[in-house]
N, C-alpha and C positions, 0 to 999 in steps of 0.2 A: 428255423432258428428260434431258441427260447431266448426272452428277455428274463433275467432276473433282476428283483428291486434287493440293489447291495444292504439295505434295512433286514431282509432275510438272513446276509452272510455278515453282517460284524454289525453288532447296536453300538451306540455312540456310548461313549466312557467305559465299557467292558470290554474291552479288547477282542479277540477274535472269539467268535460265538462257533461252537465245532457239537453244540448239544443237537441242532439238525443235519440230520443224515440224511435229510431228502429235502431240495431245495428248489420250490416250484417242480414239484416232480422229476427234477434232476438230478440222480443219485449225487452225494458227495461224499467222500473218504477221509477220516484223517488215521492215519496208523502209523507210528515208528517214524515220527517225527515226520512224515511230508503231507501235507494239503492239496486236493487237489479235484477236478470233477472227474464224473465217467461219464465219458460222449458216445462209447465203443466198446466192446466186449468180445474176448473170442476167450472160449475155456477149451483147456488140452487137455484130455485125462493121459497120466503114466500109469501102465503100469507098473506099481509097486514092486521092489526087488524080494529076494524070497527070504532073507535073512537080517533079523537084525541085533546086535548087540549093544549094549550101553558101556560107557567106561566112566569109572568116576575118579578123579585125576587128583590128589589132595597134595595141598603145597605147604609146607610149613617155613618157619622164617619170616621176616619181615622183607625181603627183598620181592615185592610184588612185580618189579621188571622183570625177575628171571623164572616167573609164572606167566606173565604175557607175552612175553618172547618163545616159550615151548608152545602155548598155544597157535601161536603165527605158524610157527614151524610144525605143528602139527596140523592144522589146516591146508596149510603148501603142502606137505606130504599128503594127504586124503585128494586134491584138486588134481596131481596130476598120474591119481593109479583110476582108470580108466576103469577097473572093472568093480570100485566102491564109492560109495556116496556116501557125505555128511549131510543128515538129514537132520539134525537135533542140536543145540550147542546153548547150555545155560552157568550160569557160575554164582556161586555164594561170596560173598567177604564174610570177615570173622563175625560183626555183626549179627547176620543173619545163623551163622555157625552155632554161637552161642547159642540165641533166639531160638531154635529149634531143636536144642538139644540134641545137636547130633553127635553121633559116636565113631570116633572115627574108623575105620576100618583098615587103617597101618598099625602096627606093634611100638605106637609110642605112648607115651602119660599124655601131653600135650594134645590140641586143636589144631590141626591146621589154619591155616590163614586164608586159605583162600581152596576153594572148591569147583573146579570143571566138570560138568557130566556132559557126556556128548552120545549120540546116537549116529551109530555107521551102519552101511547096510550095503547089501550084495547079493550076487543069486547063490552065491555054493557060499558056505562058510570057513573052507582053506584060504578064499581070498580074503575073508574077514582075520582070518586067525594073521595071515601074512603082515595084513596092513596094522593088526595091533601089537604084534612086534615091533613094529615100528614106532609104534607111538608108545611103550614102555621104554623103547631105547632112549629116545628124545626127551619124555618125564626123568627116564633117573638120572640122566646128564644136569637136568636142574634141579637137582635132589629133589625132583617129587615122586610120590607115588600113582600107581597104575591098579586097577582094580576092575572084574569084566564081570560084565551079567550076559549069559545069554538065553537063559529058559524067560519068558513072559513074566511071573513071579516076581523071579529075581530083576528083575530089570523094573518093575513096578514097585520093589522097596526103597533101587537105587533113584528113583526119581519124585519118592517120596516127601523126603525133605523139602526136595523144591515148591514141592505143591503144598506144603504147611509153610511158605512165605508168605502166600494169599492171604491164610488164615490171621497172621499177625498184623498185615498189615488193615485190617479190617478193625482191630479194637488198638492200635498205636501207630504214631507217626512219630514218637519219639526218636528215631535217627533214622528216617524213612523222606530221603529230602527231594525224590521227586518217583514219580509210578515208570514211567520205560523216558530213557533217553538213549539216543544215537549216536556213538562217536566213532572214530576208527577202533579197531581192535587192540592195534598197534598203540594205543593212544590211553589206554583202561588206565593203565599202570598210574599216567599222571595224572587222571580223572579223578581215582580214586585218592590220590594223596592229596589233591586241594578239596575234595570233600573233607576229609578228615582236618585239612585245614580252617574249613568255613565252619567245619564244629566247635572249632576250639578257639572262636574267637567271643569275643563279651558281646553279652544282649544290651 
């Protein structure tokens, strides 16, 4: 049994102290919002499926509930096809859209508002092509767009943008009001309209 002196895990008037990751030689975690120790370890290797493709999902309009409600529904649809996996799931607001200058890749003048890229994966790729039929059916039901990379390349452009998020947030926090938080999925939609609330209220 280790003793830890609680002086190691939270100093007085700073709130939780999470800058050590090792605490009396006792690993500790904090990731994607939960705290916690590690007493126990067992690692599983999978392997890897043999295919993968990216989709990049663009939502235009201000209705960011019927951008979160296809992604629910596209999620439930990938959970119960047995023969493909959601390995990958990140999203832009317009914000970050702007900020990185991206182009949209639909046939409008306009930005989307909101941007999905997701990562599916499978051993043969008929079941891939199956499953994103489906998930173009359920995007243009909420008038969004569907978009597919599937050579390496291509799938390393469409994931480009995201990885130039890092980069801004490195030289501005000007509308950057927290690094990772955890909510439901289902839940984005109103997250993101009291952000945009708490922006718009007086300093």
């Amino acid at each position: 049994m280790v003793t830890i002196d609680t002086n190691h895990i939270r100093k007085s008037g700073l709130g939780k102290d999470v800058t050590n990751k090792f605490l009396d030689r006792l690993p500790g975690i904090q990731k994607e919002g939960c705290d916690g120790f590690i007493t126990s370890a067992e690692f599983i290797f999978h392997q890897p499926l043999k295919h993968i493709n990216t989709l990049c999902l663009e939502f235009f309009g201000h209705d960011l509930k019927a951008a979160v409600s296809t992604i629910v529904d596209i999620k439930n649809s990938v959970d119960i096809n047995t023969d493909v996996d959601l390995i990958g799931m990140e999203h832009l607001d317009a914000r970050y859209i702007k900020a990185v200058h991206y182009t949209t890749k639909a046939n409008k003048p306009q930005l989307p508002k909101m941007i999905w890229l997701i990562d599916i994966s499978a051993n043969n790729q008929p079941s891939l092509d199956t499953q994103i039929e489906k998930i173009k059916t359920i995007t243009l039901q909420c008038n969004g767009e569907c978009f597919v990379a599937k050579s390496s390349n291509k799938r390393k452009i469409f994931w480009k943008d995201r990885a130039n998020t890092a980069a801004i947030a490195d030289h501005t926090n000007a509308f950057k009001i927290n690094e990772d938080v955890v909510i439901p999925l289902d839940k984005l939609a109103d997250y993101n309209d009291g952000i945009e609330h708490i922006k718009l209220l007086p300093l």
